[in-house]
N, CA, C and O atoms as a GROMACS GRO file, in nm:
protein
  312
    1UNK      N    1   4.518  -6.080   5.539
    1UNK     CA    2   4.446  -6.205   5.563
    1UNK      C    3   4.531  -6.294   5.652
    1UNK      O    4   4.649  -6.323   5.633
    2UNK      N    5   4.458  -6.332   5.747
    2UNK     CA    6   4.490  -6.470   5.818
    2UNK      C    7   4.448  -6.544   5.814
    2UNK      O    8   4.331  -6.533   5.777
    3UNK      N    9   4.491  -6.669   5.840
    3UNK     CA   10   4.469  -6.798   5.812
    3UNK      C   11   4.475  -6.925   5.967
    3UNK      O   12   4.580  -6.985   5.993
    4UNK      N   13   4.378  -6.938   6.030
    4UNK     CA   14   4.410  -7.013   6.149
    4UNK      C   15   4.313  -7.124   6.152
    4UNK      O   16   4.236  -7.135   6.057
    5UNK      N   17   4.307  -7.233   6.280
    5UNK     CA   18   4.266  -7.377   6.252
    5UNK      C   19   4.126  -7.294   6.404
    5UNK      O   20   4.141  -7.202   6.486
    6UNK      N   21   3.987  -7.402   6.369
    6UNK     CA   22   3.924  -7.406   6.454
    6UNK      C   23   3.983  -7.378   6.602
    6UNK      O   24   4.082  -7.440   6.638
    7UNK      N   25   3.926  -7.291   6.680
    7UNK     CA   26   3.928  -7.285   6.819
    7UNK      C   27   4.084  -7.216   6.856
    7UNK      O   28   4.152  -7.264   6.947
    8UNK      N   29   4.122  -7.119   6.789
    8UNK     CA   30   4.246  -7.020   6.771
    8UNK      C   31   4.197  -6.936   6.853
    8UNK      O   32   4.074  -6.932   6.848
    9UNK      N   33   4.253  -6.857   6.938
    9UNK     CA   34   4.209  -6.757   6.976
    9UNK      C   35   4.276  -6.613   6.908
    9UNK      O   36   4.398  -6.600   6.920
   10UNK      N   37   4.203  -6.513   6.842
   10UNK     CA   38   4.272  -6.367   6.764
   10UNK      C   39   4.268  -6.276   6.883
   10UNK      O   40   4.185  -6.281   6.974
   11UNK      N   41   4.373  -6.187   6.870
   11UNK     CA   42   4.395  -6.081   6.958
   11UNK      C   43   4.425  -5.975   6.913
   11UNK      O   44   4.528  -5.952   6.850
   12UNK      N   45   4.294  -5.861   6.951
   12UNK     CA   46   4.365  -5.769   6.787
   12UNK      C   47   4.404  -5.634   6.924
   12UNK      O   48   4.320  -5.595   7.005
   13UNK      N   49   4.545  -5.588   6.919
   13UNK     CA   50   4.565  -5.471   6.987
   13UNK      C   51   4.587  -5.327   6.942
   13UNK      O   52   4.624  -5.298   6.828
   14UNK      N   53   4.566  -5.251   7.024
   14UNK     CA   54   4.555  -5.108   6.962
   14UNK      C   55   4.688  -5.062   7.009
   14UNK      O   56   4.725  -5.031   7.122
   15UNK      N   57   4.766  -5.065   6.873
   15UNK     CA   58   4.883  -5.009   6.941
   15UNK      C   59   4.943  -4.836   6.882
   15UNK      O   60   5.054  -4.785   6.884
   16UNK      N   61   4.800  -4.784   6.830
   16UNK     CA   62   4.817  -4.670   6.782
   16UNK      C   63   4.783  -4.552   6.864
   16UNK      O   64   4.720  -4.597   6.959
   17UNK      N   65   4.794  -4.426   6.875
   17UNK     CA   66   4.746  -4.324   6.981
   17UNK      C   67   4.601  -4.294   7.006
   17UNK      O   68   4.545  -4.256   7.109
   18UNK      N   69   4.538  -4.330   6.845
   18UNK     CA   70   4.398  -4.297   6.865
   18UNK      C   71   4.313  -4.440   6.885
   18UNK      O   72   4.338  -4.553   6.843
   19UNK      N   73   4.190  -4.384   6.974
   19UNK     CA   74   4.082  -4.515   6.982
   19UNK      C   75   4.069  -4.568   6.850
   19UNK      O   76   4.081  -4.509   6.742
   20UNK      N   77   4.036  -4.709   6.878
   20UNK     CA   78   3.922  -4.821   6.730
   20UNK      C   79   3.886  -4.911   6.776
   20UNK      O   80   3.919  -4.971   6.878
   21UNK      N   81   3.792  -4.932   6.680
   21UNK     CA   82   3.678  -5.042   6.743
   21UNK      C   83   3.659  -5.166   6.639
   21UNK      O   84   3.637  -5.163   6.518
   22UNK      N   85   3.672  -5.267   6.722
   22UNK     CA   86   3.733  -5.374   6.586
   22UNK      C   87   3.572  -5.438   6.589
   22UNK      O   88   3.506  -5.468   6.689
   23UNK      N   89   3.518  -5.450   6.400
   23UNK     CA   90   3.392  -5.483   6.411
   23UNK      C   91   3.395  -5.588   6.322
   23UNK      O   92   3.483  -5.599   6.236
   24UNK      N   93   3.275  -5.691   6.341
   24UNK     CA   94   3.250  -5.754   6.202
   24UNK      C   95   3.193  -5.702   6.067
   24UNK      O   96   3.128  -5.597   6.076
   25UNK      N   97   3.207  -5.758   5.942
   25UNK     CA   98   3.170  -5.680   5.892
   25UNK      C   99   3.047  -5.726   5.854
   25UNK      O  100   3.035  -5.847   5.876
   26UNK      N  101   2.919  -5.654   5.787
   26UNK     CA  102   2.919  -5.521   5.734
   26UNK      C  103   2.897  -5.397   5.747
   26UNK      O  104   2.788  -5.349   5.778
   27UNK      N  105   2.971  -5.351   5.729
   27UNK     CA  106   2.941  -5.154   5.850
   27UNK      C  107   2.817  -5.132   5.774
   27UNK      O  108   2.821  -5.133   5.651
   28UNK      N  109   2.696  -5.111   5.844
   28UNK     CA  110   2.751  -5.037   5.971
   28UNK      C  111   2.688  -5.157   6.063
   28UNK      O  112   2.696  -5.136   6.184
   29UNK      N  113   2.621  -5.291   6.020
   29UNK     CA  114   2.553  -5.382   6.094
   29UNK      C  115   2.628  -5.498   6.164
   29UNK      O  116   2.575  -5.599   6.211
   30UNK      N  117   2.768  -5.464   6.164
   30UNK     CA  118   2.854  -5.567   6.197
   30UNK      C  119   2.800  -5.676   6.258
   30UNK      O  120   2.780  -5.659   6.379
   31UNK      N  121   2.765  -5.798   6.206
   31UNK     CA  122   2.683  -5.897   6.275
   31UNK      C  123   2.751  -6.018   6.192
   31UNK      O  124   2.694  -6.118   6.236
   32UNK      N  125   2.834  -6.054   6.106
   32UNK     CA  126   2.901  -6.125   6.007
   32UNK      C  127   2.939  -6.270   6.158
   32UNK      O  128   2.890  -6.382   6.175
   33UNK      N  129   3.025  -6.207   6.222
   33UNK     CA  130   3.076  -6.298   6.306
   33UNK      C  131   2.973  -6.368   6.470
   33UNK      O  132   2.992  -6.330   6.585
   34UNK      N  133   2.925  -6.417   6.450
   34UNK     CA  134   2.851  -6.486   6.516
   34UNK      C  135   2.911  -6.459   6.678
   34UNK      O  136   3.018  -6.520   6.689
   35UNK      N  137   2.887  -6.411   6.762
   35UNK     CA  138   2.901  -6.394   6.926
   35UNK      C  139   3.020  -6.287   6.933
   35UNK      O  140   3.070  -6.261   7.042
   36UNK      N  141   3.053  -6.242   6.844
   36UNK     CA  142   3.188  -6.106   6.880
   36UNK      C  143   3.097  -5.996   6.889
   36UNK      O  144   3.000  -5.945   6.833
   37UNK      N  145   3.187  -5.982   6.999
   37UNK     CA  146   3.119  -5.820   7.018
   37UNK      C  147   3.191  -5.718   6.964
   37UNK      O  148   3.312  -5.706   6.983
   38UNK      N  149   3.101  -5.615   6.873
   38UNK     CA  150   3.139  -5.508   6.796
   38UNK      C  151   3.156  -5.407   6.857
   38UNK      O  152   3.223  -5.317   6.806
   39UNK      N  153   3.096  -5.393   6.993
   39UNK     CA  154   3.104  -5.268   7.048
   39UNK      C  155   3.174  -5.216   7.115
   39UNK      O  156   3.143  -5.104   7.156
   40UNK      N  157   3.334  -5.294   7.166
   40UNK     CA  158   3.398  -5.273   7.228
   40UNK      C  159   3.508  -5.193   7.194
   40UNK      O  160   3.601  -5.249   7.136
   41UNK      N  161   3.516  -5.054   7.222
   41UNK     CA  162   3.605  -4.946   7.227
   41UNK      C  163   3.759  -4.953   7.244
   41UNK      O  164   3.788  -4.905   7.353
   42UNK      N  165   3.891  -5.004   7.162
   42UNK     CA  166   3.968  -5.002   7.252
   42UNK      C  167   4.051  -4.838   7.224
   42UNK      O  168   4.067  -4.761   7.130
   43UNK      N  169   4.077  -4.846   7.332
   43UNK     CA  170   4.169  -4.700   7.371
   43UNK      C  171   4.318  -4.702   7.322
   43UNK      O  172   4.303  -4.786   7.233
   44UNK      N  173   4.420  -4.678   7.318
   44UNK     CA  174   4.541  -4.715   7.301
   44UNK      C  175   4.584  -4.827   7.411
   44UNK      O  176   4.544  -4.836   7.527
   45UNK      N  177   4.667  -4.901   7.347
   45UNK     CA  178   4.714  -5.026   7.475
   45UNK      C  179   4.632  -5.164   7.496
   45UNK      O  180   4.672  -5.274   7.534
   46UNK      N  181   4.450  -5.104   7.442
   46UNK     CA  182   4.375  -5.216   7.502
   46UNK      C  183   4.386  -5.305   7.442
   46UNK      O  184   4.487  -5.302   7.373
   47UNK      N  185   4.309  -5.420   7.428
   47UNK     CA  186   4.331  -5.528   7.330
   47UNK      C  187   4.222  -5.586   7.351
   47UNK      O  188   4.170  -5.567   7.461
   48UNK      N  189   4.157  -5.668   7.261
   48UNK     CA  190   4.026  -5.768   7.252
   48UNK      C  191   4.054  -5.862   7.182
   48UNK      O  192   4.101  -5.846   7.069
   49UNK      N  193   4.024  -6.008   7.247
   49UNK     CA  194   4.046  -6.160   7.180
   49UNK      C  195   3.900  -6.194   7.168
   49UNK      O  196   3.811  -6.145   7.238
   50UNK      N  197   3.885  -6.273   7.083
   50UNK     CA  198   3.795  -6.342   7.000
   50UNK      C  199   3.829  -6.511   7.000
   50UNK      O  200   3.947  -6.538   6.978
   51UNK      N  201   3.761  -6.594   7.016
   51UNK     CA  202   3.790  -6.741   6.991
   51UNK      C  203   3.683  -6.770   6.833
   51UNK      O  204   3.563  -6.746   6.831
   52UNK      N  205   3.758  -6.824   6.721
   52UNK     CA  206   3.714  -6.849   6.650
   52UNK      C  207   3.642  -7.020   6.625
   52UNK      O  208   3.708  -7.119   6.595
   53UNK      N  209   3.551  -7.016   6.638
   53UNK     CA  210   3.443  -7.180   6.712
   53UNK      C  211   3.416  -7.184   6.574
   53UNK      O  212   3.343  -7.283   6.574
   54UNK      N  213   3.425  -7.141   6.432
   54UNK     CA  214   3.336  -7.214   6.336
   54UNK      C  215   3.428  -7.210   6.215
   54UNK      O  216   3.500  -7.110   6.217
   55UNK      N  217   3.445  -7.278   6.124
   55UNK     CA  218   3.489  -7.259   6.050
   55UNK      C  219   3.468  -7.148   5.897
   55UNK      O  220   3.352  -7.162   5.857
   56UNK      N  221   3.522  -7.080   5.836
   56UNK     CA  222   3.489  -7.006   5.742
   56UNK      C  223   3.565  -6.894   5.694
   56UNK      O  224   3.688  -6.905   5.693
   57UNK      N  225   3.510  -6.781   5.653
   57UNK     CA  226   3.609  -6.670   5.654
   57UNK      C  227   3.552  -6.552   5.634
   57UNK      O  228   3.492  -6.527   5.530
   58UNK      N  229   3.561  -6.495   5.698
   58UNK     CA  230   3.528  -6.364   5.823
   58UNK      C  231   3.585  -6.268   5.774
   58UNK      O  232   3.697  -6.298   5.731
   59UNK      N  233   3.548  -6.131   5.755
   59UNK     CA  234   3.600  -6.035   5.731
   59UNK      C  235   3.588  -5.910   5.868
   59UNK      O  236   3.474  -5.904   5.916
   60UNK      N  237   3.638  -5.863   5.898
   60UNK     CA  238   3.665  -5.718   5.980
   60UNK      C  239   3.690  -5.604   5.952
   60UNK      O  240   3.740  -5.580   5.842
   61UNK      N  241   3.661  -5.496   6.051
   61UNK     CA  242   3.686  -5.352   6.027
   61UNK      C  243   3.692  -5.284   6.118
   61UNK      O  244   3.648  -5.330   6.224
   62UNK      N  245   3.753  -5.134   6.119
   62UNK     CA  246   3.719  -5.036   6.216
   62UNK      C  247   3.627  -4.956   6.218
   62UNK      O  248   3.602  -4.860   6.144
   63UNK      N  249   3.557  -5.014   6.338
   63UNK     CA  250   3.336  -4.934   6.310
   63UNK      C  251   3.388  -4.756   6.352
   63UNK      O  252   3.301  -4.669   6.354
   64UNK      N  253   3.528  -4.724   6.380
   64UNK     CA  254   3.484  -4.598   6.392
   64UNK      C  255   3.592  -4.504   6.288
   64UNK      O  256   3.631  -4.392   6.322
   65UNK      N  257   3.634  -4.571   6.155
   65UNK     CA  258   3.743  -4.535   6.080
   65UNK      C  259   3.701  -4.667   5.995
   65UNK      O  260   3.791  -4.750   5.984
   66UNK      N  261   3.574  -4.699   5.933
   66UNK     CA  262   3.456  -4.808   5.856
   66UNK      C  263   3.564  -4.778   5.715
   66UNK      O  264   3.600  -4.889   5.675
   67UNK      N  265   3.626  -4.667   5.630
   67UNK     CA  266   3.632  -4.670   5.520
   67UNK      C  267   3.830  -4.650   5.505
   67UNK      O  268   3.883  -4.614   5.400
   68UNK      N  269   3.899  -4.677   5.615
   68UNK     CA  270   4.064  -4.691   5.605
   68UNK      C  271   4.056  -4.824   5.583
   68UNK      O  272   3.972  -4.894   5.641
   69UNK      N  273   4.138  -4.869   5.498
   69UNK     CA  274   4.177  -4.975   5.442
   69UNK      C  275   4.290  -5.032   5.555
   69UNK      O  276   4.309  -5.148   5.591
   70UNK      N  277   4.357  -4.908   5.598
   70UNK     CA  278   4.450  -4.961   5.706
   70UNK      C  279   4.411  -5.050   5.821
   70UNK      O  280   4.489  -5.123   5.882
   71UNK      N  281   4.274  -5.036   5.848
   71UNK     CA  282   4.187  -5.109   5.961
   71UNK      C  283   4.127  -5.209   5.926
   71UNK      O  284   4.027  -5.238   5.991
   72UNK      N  285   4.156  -5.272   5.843
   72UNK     CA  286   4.034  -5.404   5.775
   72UNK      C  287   4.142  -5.493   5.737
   72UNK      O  288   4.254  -5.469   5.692
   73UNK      N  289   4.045  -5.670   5.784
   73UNK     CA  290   4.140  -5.772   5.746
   73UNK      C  291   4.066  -5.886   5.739
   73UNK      O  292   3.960  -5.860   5.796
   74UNK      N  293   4.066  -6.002   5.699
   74UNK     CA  294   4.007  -6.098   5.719
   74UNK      C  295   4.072  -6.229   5.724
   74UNK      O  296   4.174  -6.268   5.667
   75UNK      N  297   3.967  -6.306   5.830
   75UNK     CA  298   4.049  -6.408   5.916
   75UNK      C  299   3.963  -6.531   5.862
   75UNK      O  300   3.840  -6.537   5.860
   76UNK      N  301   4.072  -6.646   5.808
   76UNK     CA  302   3.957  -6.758   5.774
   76UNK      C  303   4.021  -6.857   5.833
   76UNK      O  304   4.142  -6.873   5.849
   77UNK      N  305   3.930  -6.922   5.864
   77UNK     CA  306   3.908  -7.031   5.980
   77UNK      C  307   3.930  -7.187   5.947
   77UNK      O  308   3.824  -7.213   5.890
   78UNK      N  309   3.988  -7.280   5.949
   78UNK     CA  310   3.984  -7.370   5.889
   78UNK      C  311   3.964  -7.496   5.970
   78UNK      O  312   3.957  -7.605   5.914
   0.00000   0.00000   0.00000
């Protein structure tokens, strides 16, 4: 869990060998987070930021590895 103030920007990077895809949750409808896009693939190296605009608390996952615990976290917004 993280903990950040309105209008933070998150940067989640792939710094492992295999692809993941960072989603909102709930798998498989990831739609939790209002304007993030779920569909973005990263490869090793890539990285995807998010600006968090609302306050609350958000949960995440990996839409293509939905049930590793190692891939899931949640970010609340304050």
């Amino acid at each position: 869990t993280i903990t950040i103030t309105v209008g933070t920007q998150l940067t989640w990077t792939n710094n492992d060998t295999r692809s993941h895809q960072p989603a909102a949750d709930p798998h498989p409808l990831n739609n939790s987070i209002e304007g993030f896009d779920s569909s973005t693939v990263l490869l090793p190296g890539d990285s995807l930021s998010f600006t968090f605009e609302n306050p609350g608390t958000y949960s995440y996952h990996d839409h293509l590895n939905p049930l590793n615990k190692r891939y899931q976290g949640t970010v609340v917004v304050e």
